[in-house]
C-alpha positions in Angstrom: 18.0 116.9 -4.2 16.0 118.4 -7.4 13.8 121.7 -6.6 10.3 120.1 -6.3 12.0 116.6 -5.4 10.9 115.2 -2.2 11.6 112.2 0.1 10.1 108.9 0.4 8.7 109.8 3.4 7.2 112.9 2.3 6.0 110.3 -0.6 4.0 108.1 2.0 2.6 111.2 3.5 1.4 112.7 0.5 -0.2 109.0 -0.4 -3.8 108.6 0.9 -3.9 105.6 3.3 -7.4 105.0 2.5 -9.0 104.9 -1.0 -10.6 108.2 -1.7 -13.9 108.9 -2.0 -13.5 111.2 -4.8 -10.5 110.4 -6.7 -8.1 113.4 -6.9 -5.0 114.5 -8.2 -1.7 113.8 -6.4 0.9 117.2 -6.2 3.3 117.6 -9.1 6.0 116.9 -6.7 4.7 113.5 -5.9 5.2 112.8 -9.4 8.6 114.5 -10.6 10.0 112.4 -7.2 9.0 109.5 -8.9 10.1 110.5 -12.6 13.4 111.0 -10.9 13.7 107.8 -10.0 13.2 106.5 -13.2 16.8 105.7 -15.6 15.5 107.8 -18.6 16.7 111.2 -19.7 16.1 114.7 -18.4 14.2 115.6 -21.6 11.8 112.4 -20.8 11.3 113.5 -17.3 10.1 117.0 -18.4 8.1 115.4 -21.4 6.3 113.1 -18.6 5.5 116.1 -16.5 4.8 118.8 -18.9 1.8 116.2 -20.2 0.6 115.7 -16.6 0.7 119.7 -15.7 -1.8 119.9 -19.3 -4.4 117.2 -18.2 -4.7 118.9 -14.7 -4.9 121.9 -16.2 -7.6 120.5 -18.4 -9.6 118.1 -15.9 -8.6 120.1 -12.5 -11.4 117.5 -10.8 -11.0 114.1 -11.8 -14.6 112.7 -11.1 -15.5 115.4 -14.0 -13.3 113.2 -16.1 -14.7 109.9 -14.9 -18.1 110.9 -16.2 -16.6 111.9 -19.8 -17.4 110.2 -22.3 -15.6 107.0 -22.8 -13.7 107.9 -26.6 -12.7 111.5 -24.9 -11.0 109.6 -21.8 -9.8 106.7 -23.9 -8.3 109.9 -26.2 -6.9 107.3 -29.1 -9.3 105.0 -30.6 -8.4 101.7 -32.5 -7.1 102.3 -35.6 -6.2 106.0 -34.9 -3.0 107.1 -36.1 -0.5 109.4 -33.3 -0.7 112.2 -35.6 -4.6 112.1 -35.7 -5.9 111.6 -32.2 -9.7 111.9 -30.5 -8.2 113.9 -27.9 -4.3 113.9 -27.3 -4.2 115.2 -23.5 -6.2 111.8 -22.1 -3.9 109.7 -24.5 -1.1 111.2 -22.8 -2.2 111.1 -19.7 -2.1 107.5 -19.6 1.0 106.8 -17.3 0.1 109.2 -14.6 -3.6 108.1 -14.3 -2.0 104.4 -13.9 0.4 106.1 -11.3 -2.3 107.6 -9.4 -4.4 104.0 -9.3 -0.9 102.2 -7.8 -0.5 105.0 -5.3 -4.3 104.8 -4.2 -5.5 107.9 -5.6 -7.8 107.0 -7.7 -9.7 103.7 -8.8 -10.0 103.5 -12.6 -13.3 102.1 -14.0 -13.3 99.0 -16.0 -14.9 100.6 -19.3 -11.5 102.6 -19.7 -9.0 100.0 -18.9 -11.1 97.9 -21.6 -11.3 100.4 -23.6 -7.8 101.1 -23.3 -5.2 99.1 -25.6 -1.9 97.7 -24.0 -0.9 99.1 -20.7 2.3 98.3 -18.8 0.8 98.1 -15.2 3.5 95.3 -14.3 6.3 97.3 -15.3 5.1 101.0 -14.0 4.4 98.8 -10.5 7.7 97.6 -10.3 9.4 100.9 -10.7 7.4 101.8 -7.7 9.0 99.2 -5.9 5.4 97.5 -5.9 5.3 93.5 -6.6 2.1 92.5 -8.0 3.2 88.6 -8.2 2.7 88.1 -11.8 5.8 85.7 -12.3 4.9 83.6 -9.5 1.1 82.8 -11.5 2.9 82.7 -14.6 5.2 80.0 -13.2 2.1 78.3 -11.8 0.2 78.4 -15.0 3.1 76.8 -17.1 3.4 73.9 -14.2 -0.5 73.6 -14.8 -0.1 72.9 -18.6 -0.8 76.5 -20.2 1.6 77.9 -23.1 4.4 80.7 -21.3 3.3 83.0 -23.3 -0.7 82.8 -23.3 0.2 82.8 -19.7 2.2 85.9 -19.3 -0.2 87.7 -21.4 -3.2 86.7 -19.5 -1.6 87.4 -16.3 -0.3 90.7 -17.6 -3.8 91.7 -19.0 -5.9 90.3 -15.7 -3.8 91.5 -12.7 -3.1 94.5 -14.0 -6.3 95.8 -14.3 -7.4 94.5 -11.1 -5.0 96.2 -9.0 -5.7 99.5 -10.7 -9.5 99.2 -10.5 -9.8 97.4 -6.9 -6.5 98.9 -5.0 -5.3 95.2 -4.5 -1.4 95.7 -4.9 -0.9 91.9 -4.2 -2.3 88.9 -6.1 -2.9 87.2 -2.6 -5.7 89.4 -1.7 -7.4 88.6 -5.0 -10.9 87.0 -4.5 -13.8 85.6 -6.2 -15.6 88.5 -5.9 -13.4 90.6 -7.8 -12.9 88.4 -10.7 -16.7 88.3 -10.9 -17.0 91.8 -11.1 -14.2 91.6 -14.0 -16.5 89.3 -16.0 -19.3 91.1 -15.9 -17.5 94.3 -16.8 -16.5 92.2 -20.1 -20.1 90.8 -20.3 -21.8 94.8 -20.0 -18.8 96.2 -22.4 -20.8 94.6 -25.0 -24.0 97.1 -24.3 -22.1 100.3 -23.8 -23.1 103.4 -25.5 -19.9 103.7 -27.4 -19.1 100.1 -27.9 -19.2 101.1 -31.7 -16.6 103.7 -31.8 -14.5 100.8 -30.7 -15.4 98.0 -32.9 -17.2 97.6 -35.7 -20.3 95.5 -34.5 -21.3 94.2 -31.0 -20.7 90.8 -32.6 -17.3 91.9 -33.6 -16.4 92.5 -29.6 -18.4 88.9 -28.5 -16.7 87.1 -31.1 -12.6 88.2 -30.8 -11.9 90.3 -27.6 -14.5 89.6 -25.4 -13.9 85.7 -25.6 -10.1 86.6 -25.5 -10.7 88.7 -22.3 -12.6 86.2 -21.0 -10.5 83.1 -21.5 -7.6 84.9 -19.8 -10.0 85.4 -16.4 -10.7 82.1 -15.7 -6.8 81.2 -16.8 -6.2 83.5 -13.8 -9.1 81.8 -11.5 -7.9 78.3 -12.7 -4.6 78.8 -11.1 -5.8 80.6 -7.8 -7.9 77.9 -7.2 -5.2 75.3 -7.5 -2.9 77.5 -4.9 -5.9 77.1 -2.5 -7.0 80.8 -2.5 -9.9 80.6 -4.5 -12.8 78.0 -3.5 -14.9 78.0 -6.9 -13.6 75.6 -9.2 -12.8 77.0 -12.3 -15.9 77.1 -15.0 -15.7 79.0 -18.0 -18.7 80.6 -18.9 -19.1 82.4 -22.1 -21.9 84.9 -22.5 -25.3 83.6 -24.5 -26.4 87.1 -25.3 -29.6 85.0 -25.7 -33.0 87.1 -26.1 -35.2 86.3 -23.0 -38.7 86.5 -23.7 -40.3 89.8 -21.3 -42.0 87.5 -18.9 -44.9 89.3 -16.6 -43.4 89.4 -12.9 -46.1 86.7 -12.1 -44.8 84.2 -14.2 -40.9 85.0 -14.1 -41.7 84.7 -10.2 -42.8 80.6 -11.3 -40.0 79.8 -13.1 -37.9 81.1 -11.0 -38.8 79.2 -7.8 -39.6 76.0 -9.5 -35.4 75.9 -11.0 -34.0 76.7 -7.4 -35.7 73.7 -6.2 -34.3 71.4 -10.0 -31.0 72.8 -8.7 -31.1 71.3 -5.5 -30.9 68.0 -7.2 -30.6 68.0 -10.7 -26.6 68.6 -12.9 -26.2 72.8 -13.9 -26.6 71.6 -17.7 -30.0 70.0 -17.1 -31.1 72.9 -15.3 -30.2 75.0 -19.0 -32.2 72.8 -20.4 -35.2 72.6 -18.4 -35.0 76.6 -18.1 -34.8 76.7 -22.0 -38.1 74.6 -22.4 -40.1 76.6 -20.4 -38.1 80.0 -21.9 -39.7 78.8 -25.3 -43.4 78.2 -24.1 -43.0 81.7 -22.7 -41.9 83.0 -25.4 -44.9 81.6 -27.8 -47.2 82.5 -25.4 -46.3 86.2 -25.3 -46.2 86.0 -29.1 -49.2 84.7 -29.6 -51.6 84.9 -26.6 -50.4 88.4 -25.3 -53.2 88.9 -23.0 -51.7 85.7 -20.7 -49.6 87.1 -17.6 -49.8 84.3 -15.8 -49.3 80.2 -15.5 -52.8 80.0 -14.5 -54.0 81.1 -17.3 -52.1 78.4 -19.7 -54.1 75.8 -20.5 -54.3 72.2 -22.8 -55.0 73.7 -26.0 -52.3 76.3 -25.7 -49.4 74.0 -25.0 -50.8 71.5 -27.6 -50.5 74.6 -30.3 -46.7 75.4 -29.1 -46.0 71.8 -29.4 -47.0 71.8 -32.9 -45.3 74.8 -33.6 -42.4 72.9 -32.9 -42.7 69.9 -34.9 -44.0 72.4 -37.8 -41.8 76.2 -37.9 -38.6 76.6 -38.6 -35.8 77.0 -36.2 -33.9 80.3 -36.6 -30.7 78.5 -36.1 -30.9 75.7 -38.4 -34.3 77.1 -40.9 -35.2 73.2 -39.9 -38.6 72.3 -37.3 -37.2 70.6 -34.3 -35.4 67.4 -34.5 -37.5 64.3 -32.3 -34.9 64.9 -29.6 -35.0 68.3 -29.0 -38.8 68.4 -29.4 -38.7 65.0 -26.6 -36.5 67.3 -24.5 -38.9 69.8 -24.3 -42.4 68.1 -23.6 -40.7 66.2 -20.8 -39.6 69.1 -19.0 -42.7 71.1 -19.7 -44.1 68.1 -18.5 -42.1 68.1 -15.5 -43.1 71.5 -14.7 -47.0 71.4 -14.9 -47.1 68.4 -12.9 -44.7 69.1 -10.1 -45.9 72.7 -9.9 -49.5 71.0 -9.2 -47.8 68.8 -6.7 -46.5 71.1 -5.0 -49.1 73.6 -5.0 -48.0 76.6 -6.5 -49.6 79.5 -6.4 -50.6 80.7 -10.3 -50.2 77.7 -12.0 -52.9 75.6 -13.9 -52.6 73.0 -10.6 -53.2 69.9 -13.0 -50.6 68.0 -15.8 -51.2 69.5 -19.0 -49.3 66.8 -20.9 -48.5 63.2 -20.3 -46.6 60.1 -21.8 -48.9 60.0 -24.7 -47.8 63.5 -26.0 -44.4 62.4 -26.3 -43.5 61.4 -30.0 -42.5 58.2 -30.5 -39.5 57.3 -30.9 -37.6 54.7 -33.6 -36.2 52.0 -32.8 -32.8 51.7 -34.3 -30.7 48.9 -33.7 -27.4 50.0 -33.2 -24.4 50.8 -35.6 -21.2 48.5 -35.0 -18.2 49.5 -37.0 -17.4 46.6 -39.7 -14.1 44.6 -39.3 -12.2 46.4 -42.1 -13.4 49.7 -41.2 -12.2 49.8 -37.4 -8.8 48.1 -38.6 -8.1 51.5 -41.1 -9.7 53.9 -38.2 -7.3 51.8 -35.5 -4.2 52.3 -37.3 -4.9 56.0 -37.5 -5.9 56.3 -33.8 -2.8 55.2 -32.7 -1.0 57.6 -34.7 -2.4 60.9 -32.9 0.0 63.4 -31.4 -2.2 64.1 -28.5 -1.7 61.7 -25.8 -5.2 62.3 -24.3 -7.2 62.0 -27.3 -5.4 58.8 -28.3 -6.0 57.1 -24.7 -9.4 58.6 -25.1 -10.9 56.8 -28.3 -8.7 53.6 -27.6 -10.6 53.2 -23.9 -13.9 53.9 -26.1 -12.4 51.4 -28.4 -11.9 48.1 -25.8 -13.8 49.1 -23.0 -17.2 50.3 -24.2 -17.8 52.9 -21.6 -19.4 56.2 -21.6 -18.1 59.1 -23.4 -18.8 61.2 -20.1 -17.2 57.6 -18.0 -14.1 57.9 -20.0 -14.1 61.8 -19.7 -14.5 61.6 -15.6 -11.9 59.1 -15.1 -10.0 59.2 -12.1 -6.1 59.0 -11.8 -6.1 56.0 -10.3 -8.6 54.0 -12.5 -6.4 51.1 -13.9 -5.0 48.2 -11.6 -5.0 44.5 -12.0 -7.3 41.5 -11.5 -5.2 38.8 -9.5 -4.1 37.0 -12.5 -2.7 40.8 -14.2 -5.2 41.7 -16.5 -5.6 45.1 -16.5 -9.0 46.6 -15.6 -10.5 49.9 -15.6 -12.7 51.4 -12.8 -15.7 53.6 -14.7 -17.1 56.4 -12.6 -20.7 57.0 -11.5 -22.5 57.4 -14.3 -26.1 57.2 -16.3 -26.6 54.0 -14.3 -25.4 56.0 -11.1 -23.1 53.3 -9.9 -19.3 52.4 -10.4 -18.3 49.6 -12.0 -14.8 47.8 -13.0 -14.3 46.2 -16.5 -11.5 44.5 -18.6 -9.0 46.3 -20.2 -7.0 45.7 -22.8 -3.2 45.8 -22.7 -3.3 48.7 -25.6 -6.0 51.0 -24.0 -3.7 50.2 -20.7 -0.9 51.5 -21.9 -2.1 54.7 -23.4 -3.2 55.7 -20.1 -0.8 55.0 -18.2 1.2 57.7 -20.4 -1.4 59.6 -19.7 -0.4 59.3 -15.9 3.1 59.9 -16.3 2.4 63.4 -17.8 -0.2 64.1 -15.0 2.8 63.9 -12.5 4.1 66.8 -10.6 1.4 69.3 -11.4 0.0 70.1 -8.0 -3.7 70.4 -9.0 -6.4 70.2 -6.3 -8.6 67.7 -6.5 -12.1 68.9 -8.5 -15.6 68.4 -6.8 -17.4 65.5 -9.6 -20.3 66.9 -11.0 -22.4 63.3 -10.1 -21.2 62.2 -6.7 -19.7 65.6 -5.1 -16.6 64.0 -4.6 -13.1 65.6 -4.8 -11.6 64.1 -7.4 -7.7 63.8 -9.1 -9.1 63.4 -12.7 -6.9 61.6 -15.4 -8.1 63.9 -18.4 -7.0 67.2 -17.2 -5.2 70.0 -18.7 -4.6 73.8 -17.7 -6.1 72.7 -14.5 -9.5 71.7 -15.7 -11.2 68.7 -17.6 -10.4 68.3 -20.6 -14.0 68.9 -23.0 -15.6 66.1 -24.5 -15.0 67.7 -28.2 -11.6 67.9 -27.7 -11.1 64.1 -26.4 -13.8 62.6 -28.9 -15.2 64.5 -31.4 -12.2 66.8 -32.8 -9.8 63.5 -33.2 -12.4 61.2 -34.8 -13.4 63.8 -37.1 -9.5 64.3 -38.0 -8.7 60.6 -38.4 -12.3 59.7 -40.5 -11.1 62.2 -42.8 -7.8 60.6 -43.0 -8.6 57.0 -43.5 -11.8 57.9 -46.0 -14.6 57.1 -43.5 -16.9 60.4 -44.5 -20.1 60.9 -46.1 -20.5 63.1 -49.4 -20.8 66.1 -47.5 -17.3 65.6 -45.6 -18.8 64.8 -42.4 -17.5 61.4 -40.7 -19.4 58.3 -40.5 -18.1 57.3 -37.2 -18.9 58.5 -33.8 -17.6 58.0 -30.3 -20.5 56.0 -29.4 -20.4 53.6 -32.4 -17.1 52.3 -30.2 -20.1 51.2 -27.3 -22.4 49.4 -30.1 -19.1 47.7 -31.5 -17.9 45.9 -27.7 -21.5 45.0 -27.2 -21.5 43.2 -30.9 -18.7 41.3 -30.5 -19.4 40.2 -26.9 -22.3 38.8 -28.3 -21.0 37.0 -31.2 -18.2 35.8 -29.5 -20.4 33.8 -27.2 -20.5 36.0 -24.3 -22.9 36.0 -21.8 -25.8 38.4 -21.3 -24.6 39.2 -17.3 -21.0 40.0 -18.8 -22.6 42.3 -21.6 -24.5 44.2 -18.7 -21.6 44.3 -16.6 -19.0 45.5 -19.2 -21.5 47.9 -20.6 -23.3 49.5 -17.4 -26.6 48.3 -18.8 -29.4 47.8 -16.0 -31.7 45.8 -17.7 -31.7 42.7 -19.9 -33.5 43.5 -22.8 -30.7 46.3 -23.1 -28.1 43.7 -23.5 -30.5 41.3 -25.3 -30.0 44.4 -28.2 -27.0 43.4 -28.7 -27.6 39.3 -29.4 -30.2 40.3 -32.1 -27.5 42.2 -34.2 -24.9 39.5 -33.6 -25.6 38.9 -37.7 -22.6 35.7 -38.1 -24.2 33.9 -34.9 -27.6 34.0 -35.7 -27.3 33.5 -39.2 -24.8 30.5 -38.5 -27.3 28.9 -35.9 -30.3 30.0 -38.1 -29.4 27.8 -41.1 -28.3 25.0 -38.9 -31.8 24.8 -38.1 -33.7 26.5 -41.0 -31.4 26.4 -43.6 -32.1 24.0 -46.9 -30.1 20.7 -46.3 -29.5 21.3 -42.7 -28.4 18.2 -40.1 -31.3 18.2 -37.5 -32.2 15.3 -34.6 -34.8 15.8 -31.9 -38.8 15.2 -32.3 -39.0 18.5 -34.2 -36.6 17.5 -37.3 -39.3 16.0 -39.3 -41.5 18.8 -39.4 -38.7 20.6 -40.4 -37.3 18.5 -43.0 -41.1 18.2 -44.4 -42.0 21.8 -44.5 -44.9 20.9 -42.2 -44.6 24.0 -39.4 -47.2 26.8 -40.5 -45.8 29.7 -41.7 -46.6 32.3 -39.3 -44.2 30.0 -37.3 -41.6 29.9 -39.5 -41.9 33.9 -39.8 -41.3 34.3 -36.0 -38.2 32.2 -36.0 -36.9 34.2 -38.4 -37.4 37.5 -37.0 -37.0 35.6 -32.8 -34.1 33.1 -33.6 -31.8 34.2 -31.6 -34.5 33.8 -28.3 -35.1 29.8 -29.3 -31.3 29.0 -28.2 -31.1 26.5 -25.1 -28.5 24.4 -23.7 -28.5 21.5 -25.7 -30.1 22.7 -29.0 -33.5 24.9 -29.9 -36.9 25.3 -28.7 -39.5 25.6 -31.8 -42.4 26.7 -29.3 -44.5 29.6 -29.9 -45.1 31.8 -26.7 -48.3 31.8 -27.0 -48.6 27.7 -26.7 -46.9 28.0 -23.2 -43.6 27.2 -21.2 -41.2 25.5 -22.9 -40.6 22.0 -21.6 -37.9 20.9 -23.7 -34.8 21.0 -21.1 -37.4 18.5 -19.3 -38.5 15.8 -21.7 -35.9 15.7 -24.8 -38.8 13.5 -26.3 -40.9 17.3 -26.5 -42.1 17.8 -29.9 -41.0 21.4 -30.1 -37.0 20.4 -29.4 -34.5 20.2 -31.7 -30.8 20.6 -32.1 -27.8 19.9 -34.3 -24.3 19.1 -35.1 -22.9 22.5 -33.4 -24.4 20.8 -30.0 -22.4 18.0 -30.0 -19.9 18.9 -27.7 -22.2 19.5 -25.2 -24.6 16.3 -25.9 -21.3 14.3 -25.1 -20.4 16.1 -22.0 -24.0 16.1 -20.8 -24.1 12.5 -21.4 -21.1 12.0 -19.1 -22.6 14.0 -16.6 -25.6 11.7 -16.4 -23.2 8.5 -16.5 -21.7 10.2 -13.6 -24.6 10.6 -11.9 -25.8 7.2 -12.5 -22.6 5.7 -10.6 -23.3 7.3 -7.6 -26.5 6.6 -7.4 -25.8 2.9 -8.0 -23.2 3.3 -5.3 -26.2 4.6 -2.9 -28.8 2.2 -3.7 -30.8 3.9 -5.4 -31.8 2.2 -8.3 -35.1 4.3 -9.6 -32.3 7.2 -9.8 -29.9 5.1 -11.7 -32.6 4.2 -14.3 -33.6 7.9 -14.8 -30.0 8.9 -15.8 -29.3 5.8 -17.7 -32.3 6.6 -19.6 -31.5 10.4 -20.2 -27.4 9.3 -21.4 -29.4 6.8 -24.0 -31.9 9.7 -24.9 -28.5 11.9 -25.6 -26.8 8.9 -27.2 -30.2 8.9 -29.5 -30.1 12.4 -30.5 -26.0 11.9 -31.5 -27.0 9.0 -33.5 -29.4 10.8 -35.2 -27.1 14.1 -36.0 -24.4 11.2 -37.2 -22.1 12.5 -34.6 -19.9 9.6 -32.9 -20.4 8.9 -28.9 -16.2 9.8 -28.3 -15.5 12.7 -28.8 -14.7 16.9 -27.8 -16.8 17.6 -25.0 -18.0 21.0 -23.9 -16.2 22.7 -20.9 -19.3 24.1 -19.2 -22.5 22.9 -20.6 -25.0 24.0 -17.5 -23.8 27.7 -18.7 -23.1 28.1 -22.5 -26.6 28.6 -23.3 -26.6 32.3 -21.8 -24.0 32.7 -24.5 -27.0 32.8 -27.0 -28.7 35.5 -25.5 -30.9 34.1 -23.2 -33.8 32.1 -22.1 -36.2 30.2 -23.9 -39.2 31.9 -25.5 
């Protein structure tokens, strides 16, 4: 053995067993007995010690180095060339202060592994005979859907740095904890004293490394958490940096307590927004009203002003005032907050609603965009051309079932099966309507996903809690062990194939978005004679003036039904032809069929009544002087009039002969009407006359 060498048992000896309270410097022996170990050269072994024995020599008490400043530690700055260095004996020094960290003698802070470039902790741990675990996450990583190499570098960059700063030699005994302490490390980097001898700006380090570092911690959480050893599910969170308005202590105390109690019920993002409403009163207020340290003080005329200051200043972001929504979004919380902080009796608040429904601004009414015929046949073709499996199965579910981008997003793995004649159909999560429903699919939305599912096979991923119901859940849209973003399943690939098929505005933004998918199923199910329950169901709408929407933009039926009626030369029969055909109805009545067609539609023809002159009585007496109907009824005048034949049989058969008479007299009444529209008695008859009507989207007026 070497002079100075000494065993590996004098090595365990001369380790602490215990992290030190002070960190200290191991003996040079300690270190030449693991140089010789090493299958490098004499001349590398000397080299290795001779720059150890000059940064003891230097910094003979290490906590004296620890409270250096960070460049003199760091010793070699970004952009520093060998020959030119900020201080050569720390640079040196690098591969015996990551040898005392693995050997416990020492726990390096976070600002100087970050501030330090590349370091080998991997490779320096395994010549210690120390396995850290890296290739097992790495394997686990790929399995999960992340690139081999953005997962050996992350693993390489994370793990290392943990075990040299927490003394964890084993990925196993990682924790939450300690890859929360890593982010904010990243996150207070950004504020350090010499952040600037390291990058050029503070917005240089949030925009490139930062993000980078950050991306690669939660890669590392994402696939603890799928091993079972981490409980969070993985979020990534990237800092705001946002400037928070120096509340008093009175006030912060308010908001405060009020969003622990939203939490309790309300989803994380509404909680951001709720927070940043009453973040932008604050802020006004301690702009403007500086003397105000407290809710209580607040009143009306205060609020009233910051709302106008909305609709009026520019934003910084956008040098625009406050779209309606995002001026909507913040009365209703601030709203929210003034009357359930009176509710609820809180202390330092005005104790009364400062705002109510007649502050809101009112919103437009905008019937909703369909995509034209020729349009969605160029954007179909280039749908189905995407590379990405995901976003393809994405926008043709958007395309033929007319859910939810969020639905389609928080589909589960198992969300297809069959009805019991085949047809495919799709189970929608909980969503805005908070309630699951199943709906159609078609056999080309089907099929994408199920290539979906055959990629989603083997990857060993634990089931995620759903943000809505708390459920674990397998999700179908998953990738790198998370949910794949709704701007990379919708947004990103429409904008890619609008561009390619020519469907963008002057400005090269696209014309169609993922919702416009929704407004196009709706459109169709109402001009292809749907009914207005099958429009709810398909669509998750809980009311039917939601779905009745959709039968006043169904342009080709109404217009095909209004000039059967209104139209010059049109074929009419019933008591209310004449007035028709003589231009006799009064013109504010002609101007609310126009505009309320579509709401006149019954089952054997139309009702001309006004609302105001009552219930209709037309599906009564035929011989009503508001009924009329035409040629496209015909079907269903013949098959009513065998229904009433029918009817009249059997109650001939029974004896009862005043019930015969009344549906002898109704089949003449229907053979009338036929006469009169010149249709002949034989005919096509209707399948399902008692139901067809709902097809026209709805009731009577």
């Amino acid at each position: 053995m070497r002079a100075g060498a000494v065993s590996a048992a004098a090595l365990e000896v001369h380790a602490p067993s215990t992290p030190p309270l002070v960190p200290q410097h191991c003996r040079e022996a300690v270190y030449a007995h693991f140089l010789e170990t090493l299958p490098v050269t004499r001349a590398y072994r000397l080299q290795r010690l001779a720059w150890r024995r000059q940064f003891v020599e230097r910094w003979p008490a290490l906590h004296i180095w620890v409270a250096a400043p960070l460049a003199l530690r760091v010793g070699r700055l970004p952009g520093e060339h060998r020959g030119r260095l900020t201080d050569r004996v720390c640079y040196r020094a690098r591969h015996y202060l990551l040898f005392l960290a693995l050997r416990g003698f020492i726990r390096l802070d976070y600002a100087w592994l970050l501030g330090t470039g590349r370091l080998h902790v991997d490779t320096l741990a395994r010549q210690l005979g120390i396995t850290l675990g890296i290739d097992d996450l790495i394997a686990d990583a790929v399995r999960l859907g992340f690139d081999r190499g953005s997962a050996v570098e992350g693993m390489h960059w994370c793990v290392g740095r943990l075990a040299v700063h927490t003394g964890l030699l084993a990925v196993a005994q990682f924790r939450m904890v300690h890859l929360a302490e890593l982010l904010d490390a990243i996150r207070r980097f950004g504020q350090h004293p010499a952040l600037s001898q390291f990058y050029t700006s503070p917005e240089r380090y949030r925009t490139s490394p930062s993000k980078h570092w950050i991306t690669q911690v939660t890669q590392l959480q994402t696939v603890l958490f799928h091993r079972g050893q981490l409980p969070e599910e993985p979020r990534k969170q990237m800092p705001t940096y946002m400037v928070r308005p120096p509340l008093s202590r009175t006030m912060q105390a308010v908001v405060d307590k009020w969003l622990a109690i939203r939490r309790l019920t309300d989803r994380p993002a509404t909680v951001v927004r709720l927070e940043r409403a009453l973040r932008g009163l604050s802020s006004w207020v301690c702009t403007h009203e500086p003397e105000i340290r407290s809710f209580a003080e607040v009143d009306r005329e205060h609020v009233l002003r910051y709302l106008t200051a909305l609709a009026q200043e520019p934003t910084a972001r956008t040098g625009q005032p406050l779209c309606f929504t995002s001026r909507a979004s913040h009365i209703s919380a601030l709203a929210m907050f003034f009357r359930q902080t009176a509710a609820w009796d809180f202390p330092d608040v005005p104790g009364r609603p400062l705002l109510g429904p007649s502050d809101m601004p009112k919103r437009p009414a905008h019937l909703p965009r369909f995509i034209p015929d020729e349009e969605l046949a160029r954007l179909m073709v280039a749908i189905k051309e995407l590379a990405c499996p995901y976003q393809r199965a994405a926008l043709l579910v958007a395309r033929w079932s007319g859910a939810r981008r969020s639905e389609i997003r928080r589909l589960a793995l198992d969300c297809v099966d069959t009805y019991p004649d085949g047809t495919p159909r799709l189970r929608l999560p909980v969503g805005k309507t908070r309630r699951e429903r199943m709906v159609p699919l078609h056999d080309e939305a089907t099929a994408a996903l199920h290539a979906v599912m055959a990629l989603r096979v083997g990857r060993g991923e634990r089931p995620l809690r759903d943000e809505r119901t708390g459920t674990p859940t397998q999700y179908l849209f998953m990738e790198h062990g998370k949910l794949l973003s709704d701007h990379y399943l919708f947004a990103a690939p429409l904008r890619k194939v609008c561009q390619r098929v020519g469907l963008v505005d002057t400005q090269g933004r696209p014309t169609i978005t993922p919702h416009r998918f929704r407004h196009t199923v709706g459109t169709q199910l109402a001009e292809r004679g749907a009914k207005l329950h099958t429009i709810m169901q398909i669509l998750g709408h809980q009311s039917v003036s939601m779905a009745l929407v959709y039968a006043q933009i169904s342009d080709p039926e109404v217009l095909r039904d209004y000039h059967a009626v209104l139209g010059p030369g049109a074929t009419l029969a019933g008591p209310a032809a004449e007035a028709l055909r003589s231009a006799t109805i009064p013109p504010s009545t002609v101007e609310w069929l126009k505009t309320n067609f579509f709401k006149t539609a019954l089952e054997l023809g139309h009702c001309l009544r006004l609302p105001a002159e009552g219930p209709c009585e037309c599906e009564l007496y035929w011989t009503c002087a508001k009924f009329v109907t035409t040629p496209a009824y015909a079907p269903r005048l013949r098959r009513r009039r065998q229904v009433e034949l029918t009817l009249a049989a059997d109650a001939e058969a029974r004896g009862w002969s005043r019930e015969v008479e009344r549906h002898r007299a109704t089949a003449a009444r229907l053979e009338q009407l036929l006469a009169e529209l010149g249709e002949p008695v034989a005919g096509p008859m209707a399948d399902d006359p008692l139901h067809t009507h709902d097809a026209h989207g709805g009731d009577q007026p």
